[in-house]
C-alpha positions in Angstrom: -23.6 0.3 30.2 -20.8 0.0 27.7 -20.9 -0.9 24.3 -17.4 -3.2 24.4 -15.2 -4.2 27.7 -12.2 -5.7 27.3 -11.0 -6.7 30.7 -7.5 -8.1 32.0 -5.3 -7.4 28.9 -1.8 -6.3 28.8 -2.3 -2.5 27.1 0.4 -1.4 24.8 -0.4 1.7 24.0 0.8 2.6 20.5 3.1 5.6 22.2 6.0 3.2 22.5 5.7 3.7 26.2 6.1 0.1 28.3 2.6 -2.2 28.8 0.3 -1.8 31.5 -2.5 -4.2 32.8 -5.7 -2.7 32.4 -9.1 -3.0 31.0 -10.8 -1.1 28.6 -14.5 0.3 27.8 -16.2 1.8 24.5 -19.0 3.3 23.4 -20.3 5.3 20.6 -17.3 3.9 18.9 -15.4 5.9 21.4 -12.4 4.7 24.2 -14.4 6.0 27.0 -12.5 4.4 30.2 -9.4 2.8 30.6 -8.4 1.1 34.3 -9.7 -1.5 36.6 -13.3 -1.2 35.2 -16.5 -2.6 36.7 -20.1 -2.9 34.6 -22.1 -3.9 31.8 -21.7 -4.1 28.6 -23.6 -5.4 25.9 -20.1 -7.6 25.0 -17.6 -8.4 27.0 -13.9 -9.8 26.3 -11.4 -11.7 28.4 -7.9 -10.6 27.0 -6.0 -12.5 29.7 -2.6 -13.3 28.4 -3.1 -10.8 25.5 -2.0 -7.6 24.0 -4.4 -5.1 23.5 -3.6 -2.5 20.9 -4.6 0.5 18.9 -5.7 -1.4 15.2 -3.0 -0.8 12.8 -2.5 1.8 10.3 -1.2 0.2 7.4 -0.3 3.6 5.2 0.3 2.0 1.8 -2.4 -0.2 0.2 -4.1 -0.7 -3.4 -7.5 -1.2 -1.7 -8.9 1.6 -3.8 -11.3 -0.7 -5.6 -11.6 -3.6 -3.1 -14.4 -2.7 -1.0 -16.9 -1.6 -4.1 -15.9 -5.2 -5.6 -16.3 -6.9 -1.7 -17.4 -5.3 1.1 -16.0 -8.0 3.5 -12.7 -8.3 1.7 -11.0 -9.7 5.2 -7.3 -10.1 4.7 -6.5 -7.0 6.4 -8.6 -7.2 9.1 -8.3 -10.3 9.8 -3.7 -9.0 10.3 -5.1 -6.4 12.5 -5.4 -3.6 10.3 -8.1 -1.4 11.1 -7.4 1.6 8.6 -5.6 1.8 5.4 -4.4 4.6 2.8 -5.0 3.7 -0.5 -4.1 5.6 -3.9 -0.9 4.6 -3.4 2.3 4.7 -6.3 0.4 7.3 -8.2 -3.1 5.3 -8.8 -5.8 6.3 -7.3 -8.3 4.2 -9.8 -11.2 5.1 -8.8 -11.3 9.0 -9.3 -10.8 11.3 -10.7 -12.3 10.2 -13.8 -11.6 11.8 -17.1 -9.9 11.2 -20.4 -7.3 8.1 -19.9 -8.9 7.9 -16.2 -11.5 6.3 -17.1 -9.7 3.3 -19.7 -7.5 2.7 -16.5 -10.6 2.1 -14.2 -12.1 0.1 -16.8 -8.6 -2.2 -17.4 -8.6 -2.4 -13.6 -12.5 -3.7 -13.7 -12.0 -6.3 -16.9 -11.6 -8.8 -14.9 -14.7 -8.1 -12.6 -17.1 -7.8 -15.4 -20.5 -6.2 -14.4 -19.6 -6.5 -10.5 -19.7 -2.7 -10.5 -21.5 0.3 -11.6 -18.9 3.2 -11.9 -21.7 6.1 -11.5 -19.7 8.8 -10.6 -16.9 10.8 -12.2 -14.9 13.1 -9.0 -13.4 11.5 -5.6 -16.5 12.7 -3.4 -18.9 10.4 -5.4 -16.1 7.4 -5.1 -15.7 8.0 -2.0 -19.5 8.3 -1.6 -19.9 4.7 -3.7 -17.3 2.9 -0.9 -19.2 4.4 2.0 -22.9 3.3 0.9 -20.9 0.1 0.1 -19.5 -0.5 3.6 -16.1 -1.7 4.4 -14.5 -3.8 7.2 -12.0 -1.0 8.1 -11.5 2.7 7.8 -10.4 3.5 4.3 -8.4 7.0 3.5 -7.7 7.4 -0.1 -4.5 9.6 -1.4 -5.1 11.0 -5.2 -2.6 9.8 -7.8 -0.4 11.6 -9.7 -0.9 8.8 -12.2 -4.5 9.1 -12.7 -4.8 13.1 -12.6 -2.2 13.1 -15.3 -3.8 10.6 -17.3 -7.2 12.7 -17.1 -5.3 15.1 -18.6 -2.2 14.5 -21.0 -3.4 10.6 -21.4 0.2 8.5 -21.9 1.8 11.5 -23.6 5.4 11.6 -22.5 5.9 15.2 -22.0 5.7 18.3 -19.9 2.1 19.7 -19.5 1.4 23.3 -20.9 0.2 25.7 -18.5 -3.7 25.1 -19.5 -3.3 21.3 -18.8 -1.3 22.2 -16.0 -4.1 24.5 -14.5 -6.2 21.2 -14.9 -4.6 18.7 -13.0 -4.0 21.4 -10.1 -7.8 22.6 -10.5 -8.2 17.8 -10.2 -6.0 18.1 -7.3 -7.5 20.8 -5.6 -11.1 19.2 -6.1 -10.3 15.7 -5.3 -8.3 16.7 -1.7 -11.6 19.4 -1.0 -14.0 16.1 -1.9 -11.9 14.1 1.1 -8.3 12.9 -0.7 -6.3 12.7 2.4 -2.9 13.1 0.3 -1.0 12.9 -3.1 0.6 10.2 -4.8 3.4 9.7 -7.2 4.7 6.7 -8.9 7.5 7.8 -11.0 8.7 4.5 -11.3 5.6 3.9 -13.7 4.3 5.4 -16.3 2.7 7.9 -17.4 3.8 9.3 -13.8 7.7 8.9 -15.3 7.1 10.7 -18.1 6.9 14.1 -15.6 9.8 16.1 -14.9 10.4 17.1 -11.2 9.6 20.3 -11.8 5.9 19.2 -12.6 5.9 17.4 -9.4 7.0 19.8 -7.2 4.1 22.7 -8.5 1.3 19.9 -7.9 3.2 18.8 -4.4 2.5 23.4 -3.5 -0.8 22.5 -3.8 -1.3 19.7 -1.6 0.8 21.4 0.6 -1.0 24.1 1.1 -4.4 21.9 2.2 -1.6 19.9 4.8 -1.9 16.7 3.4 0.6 13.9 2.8 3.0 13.8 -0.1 3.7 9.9 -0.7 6.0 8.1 -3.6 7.0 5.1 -5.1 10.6 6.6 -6.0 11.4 6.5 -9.9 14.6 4.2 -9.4 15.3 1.4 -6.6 17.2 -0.5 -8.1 20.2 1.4 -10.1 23.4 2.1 -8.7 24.9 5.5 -8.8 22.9 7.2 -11.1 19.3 5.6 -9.7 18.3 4.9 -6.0 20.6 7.5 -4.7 19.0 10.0 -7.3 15.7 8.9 -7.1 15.8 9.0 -3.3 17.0 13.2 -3.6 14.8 13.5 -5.7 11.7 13.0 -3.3 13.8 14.7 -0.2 13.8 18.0 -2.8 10.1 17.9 -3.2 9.5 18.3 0.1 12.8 20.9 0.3 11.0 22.9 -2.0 7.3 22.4 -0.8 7.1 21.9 2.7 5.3 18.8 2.5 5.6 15.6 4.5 7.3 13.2 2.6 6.4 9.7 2.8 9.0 7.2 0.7 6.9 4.4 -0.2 8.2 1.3 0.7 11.9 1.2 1.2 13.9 -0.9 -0.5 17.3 -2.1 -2.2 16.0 -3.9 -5.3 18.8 -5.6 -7.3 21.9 -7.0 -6.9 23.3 -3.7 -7.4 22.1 -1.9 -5.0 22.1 -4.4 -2.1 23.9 -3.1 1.3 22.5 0.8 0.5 19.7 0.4 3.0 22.4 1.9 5.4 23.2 5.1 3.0 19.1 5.6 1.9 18.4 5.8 6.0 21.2 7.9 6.0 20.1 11.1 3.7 16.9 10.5 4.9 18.5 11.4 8.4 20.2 14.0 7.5 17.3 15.6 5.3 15.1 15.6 8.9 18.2 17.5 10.5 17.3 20.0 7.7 14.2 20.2 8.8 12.9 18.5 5.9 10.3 16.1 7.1 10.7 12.6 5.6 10.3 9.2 6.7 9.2 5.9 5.0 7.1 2.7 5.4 8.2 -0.8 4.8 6.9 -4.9 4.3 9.0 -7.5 5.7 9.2 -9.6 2.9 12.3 -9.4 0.4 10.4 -9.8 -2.8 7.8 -7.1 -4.2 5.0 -7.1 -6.7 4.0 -5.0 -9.4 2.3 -5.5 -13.2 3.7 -7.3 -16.2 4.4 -4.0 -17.6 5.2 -2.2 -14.3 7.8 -4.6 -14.3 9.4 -5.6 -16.8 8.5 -3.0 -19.9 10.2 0.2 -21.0 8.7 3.7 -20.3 9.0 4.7 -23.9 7.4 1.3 -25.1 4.4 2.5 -23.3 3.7 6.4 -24.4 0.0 6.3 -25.9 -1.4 3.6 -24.4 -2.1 -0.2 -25.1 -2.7 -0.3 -28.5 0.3 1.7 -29.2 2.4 -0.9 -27.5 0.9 -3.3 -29.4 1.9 -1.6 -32.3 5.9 -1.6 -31.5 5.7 -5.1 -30.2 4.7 -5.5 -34.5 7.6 -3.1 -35.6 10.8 -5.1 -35.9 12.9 -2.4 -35.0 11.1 -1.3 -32.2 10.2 -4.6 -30.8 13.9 -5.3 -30.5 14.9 -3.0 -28.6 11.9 -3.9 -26.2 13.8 -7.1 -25.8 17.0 -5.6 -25.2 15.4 -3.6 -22.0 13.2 -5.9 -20.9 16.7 -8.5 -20.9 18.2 -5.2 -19.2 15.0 -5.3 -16.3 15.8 -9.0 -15.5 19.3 -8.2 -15.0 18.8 -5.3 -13.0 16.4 -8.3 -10.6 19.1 -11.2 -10.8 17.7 -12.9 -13.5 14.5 -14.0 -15.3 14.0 -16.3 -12.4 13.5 -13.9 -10.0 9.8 -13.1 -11.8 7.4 -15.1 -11.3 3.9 -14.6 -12.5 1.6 -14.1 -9.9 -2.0 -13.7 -11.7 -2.8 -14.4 -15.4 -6.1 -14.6 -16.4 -5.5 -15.9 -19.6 -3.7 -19.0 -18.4 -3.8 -19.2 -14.7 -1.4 -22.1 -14.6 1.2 -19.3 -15.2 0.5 -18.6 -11.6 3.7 -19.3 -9.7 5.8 -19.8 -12.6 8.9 -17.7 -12.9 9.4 -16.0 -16.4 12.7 -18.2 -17.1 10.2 -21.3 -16.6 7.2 -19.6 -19.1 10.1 -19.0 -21.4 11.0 -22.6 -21.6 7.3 -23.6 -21.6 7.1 -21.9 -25.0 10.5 -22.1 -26.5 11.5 -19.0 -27.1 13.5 -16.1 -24.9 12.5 -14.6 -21.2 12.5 -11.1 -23.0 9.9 -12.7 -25.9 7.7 -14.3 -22.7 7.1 -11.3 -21.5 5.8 -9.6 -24.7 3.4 -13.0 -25.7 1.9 -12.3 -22.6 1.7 -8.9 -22.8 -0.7 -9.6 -26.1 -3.1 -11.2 -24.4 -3.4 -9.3 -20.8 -1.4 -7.4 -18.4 -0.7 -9.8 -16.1 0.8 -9.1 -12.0 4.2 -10.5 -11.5 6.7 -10.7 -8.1 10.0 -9.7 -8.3 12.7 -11.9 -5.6 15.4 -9.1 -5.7 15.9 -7.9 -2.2 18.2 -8.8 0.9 17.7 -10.1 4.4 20.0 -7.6 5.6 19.1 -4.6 3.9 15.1 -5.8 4.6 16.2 -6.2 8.4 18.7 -2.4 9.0 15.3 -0.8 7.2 13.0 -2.5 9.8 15.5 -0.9 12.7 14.7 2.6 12.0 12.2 4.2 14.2 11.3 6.4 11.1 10.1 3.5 9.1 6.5 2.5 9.6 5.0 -0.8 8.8 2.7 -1.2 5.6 2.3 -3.8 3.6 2.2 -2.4 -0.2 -1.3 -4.6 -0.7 -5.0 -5.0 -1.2 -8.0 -6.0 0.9 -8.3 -9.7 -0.6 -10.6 -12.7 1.0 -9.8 -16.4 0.7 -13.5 -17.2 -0.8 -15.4 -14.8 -4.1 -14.5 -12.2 -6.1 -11.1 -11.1 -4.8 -9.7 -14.8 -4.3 -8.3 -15.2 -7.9 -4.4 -15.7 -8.3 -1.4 -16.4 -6.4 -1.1 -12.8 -4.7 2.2 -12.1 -3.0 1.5 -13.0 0.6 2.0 -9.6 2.2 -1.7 -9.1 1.3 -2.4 -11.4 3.9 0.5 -11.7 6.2 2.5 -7.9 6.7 1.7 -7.0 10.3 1.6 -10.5 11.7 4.7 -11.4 10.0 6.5 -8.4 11.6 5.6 -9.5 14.9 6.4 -12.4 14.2 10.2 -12.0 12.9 11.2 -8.8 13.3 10.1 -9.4 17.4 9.9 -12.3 18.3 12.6 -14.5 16.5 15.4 -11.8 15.1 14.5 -9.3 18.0 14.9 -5.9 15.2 12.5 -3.9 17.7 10.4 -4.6 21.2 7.4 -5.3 20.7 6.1 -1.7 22.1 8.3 -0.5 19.6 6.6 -2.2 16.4 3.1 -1.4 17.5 3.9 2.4 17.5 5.4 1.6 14.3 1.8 0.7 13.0 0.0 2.8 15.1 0.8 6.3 16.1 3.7 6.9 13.7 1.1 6.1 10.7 -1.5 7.7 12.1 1.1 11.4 12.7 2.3 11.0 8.8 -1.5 11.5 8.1 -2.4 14.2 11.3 -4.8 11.8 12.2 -6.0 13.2 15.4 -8.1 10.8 17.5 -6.6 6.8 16.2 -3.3 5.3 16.8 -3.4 5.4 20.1 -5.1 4.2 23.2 -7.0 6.5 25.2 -9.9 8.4 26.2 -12.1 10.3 23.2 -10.0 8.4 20.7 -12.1 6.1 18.3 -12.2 2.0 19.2 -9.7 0.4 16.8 -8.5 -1.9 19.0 -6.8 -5.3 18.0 -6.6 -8.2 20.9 -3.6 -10.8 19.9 -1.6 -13.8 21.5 2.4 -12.0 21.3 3.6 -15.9 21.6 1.3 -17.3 19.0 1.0 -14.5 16.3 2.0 -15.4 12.6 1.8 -15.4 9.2 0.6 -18.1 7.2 0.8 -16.9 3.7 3.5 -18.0 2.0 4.5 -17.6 -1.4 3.4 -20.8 -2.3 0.2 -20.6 -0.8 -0.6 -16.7 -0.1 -4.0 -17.0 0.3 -4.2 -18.4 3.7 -5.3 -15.8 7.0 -2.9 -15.3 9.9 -2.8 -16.9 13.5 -2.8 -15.5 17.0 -5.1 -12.2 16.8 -8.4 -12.8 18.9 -10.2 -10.0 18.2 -10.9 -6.8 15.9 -12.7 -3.8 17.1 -13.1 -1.2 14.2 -15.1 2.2 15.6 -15.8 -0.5 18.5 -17.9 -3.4 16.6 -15.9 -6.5 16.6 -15.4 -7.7 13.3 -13.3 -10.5 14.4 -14.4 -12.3 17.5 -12.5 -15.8 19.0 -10.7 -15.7 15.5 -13.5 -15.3 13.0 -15.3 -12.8 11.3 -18.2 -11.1 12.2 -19.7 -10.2 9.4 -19.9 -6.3 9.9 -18.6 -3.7 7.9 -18.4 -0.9 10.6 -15.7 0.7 8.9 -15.6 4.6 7.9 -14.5 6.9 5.2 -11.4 9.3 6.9 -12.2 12.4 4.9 -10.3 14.5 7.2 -8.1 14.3 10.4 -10.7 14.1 12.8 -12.7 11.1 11.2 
């Protein structure tokens, strides 16, 4: 008797080896047969004229919090995706707690008030709190940079002494022993910009020595000579100098000024793996990204000691004007204040989907000035339009470049259904199979499913998913290769894709004919056998 049979598919293994016709059996949330398979089980599926994968791996998400605030968050799922790596671009939100930690959660949570009881303080009680929460997929969680710092210095911008820095290595250490599955910087950000390299590479030893992950959101895309060039170095010498995998966090040209360097990023990256340094990257398929109001558009030094402190130059006349001189410098470096557009303000929600250049002329006064009003009232999220189709499409080529789609776990329905999100939360994988495959023929279609399969699941040594066979767990997605799409637009992001039947996460369908189940089978990976 097995648990799930899915009979007459067209298996594409996540190997990037050529389909096969076959069926397959679980049980115990186990692939236990693969072949021409006879029997019972409890439920049976009839894949004819579909694909049958492993689930996708999507290795860069912001789901750290999404799952505490809705179990049954669905727009990941519902692509496909049956594990994702969160605590990505040096935030891991939910732990550790400590110091500045904890006013980080608690701006994250404003806007959830008393949806969540924060009752723990180090990542083995958050991890804990998802767990006893459920979740529709398998959740791995990387520890930020970002937060460990802020536990420690706050929004200081300077080096650590060596007492602070035995603290954040004795966070680190903790948080990856409690189950952090790797390490996270976002030096495009603060505080994480305010580090020096030198403080990144003695935190990336550490996490090297456990095996884990090093991932970053570099500290420049977007600058020519002196900034994506640099910035991409800069995360090849950490792993040069550690010995740690090295994941680049979504790859990208963004500006004007850098477009048509997709071809010379790929480039050093290839010739760093001839070193023997190993590095690859991940990607979305979408030529605009998404960030905060501040992420975006405000100066590193406008934010050292917090909120209030910002608040505090935005009164200074001095200091306030040269704000406005770099955030006029940020919209430039993007094309223009068109090019940002708000994508959730709670404050005034009919923001949402205005660009910055429209909110200026709203309330008569400059782009730059927009940005600061709003900053007085909330920290609003914002999407940036500043990449090409042709440097988005030569990224998608390389076989070292895995799909992942830089979002959260949202729904369409409760808690996590508020703004105009950019539509990769709901559309990455499907939209790669839909464009990248099927219309502009980038890759074969065995090619992009081990692009989210088994090359995600060997940057994170995940032993037994990513692929299908025997003894590995049943993440398994069932899909229509002629029909599969996107529907999220930028417009309208909130809408789930088309073409993918079925879900199997450790081999409970929580998408059957199309629609959700209702379970939440998924499982905290603590470690590479989970």
């Amino acid at each position: 008797m097995y648990d799930l049979l899915i009979q007459n598919g067209n298996i594409i293994d996540g190997t990037g080896n050529k389909a096969y016709f076959a069926d397959i059996a679980t049980a115990g949330g186990e692939i236990v047969a693969i072949g021409k398979l006879d029997g019972n089980a409890v439920t049976k599926v009839d894949a004819e004229g579909m694909v049958v994968s492993p689930g996708f791996i999507d290795l860069h998400t912001h789901s750290d919090l999404s799952f505490l605030l809705d179990p049954t968050a669905q727009s990941k799922v519902r692509q496909g995706v049956t594990l994702e790596l969160a605590g990505n671009c040096g935030g891991s939100y939910g732990a550790p707690l400590a110091g500045d930690g904890v006013k980080a959660l608690k701006s994250r949570l404003s806007e959830y008030p008393d949806k969540l009881d924060v009752n723990w303080n180090d990542f083995g009680g958050y991890l804990d709190a998802i767990q006893n929460a459920g979740t529709t997929v398998n959740l791995a969680v990387q520890v930020g940079h970002g937060t460990v710092r802020s536990c420690v210095l706050g929004m200081d911008s300077r080096p650590p002494d060596r007492d602070e820095m035995t603290k954040m290595k004795k966070l680190l250490s903790e948080s990856i022993e409690f189950g952090a599955m790797g390490f996270s910087t976002g030096l495009f950000y603060a505080p994480g910009s305010y580090a020096r390299l030198e403080e990144v590479i003695e935190l990336a030893s550490v996490v090297a020595s456990y095996g884990k992950i090093y991932s970053t959101h570099m500290r420049d895309e977007g600058t020519q000579n002196t900034g994506l060039m640099v910035a991409v170095s800069e995360a090849i010498e950490v792993g040069r100098r550690t010995d740690i995998r090295v994941e680049i966090s979504h790859v990208k040209c963004k500006g004007p000024a850098v477009w048509g360097m997709g071809k010379d990023v790929l480039e050093l990256m290839a010739r760093s793996r001839k070193e023997g340094i190993d590095v690859t990257g991940d990607q979305y398929p979408y030529t605009a990204s998404s960030t905060g109001l501040t992420g975006g558009l405000f100066p590193r030094w406008s934010l050292v000691g917090g909120r209030e402190a910002t608040l505090s130059r935005i009164s200074n006349n001095i200091e306030c004007a040269r704000m406005l001189g770099d955030i006029d410098g940020f919209y430039t470096e993007y094309g223009g204040s068109e090019k940002v557009v708000i994508a959730r303000y709670a404050p005034e929600p009919s923001y949402e989907g205005m660009s910055m250049f429209e909110i200026a002329n709203a309330r008569a006064c400059t782009p730059a000035q927009a940005a600061l009003e709003l900053y007085k009232e909330d920290d609003g999220q914002v999407i940036v339009h500043a990449m090409s189709e042709d440097d988005l499409d030569l990224i998608a080529s390389d076989p070292y470049i895995s799909v992942a789609s830089d979002g959260s776990s949202l729904s369409t329905e409760g808690v996590l259904s508020s703004g105009r999100p950019h539509p990769r939360n709901y559309g990455t994988y499907p939209r790669f199979l839909a464009e990248m495959v099927r219309e502009k023929k980038i890759v074969d279609l065995e090619e992009a499913i081990r692009r989210m399969t088994s090359l995600p699941a060997s940057r994170m040594k995940l032993s037994r998913r990513g692929r299908i066979a025997p003894g590995y767990f049943a993440d398994l997605v069932v899909f229509n290769p002629d029909t599969v799409k996107d529907t999220a637009t930028f417009e309208a992001p909130q809408n789930y894709p088309i073409g993918i039947a079925h879900v199997s996460v450790n081999g409970e369908l929580v998408i059957k004919d199309g629609e959700f189940t209702g379970k939440t089978p998924g499982r905290i990976v603590r470690d590479s056998s989970h």
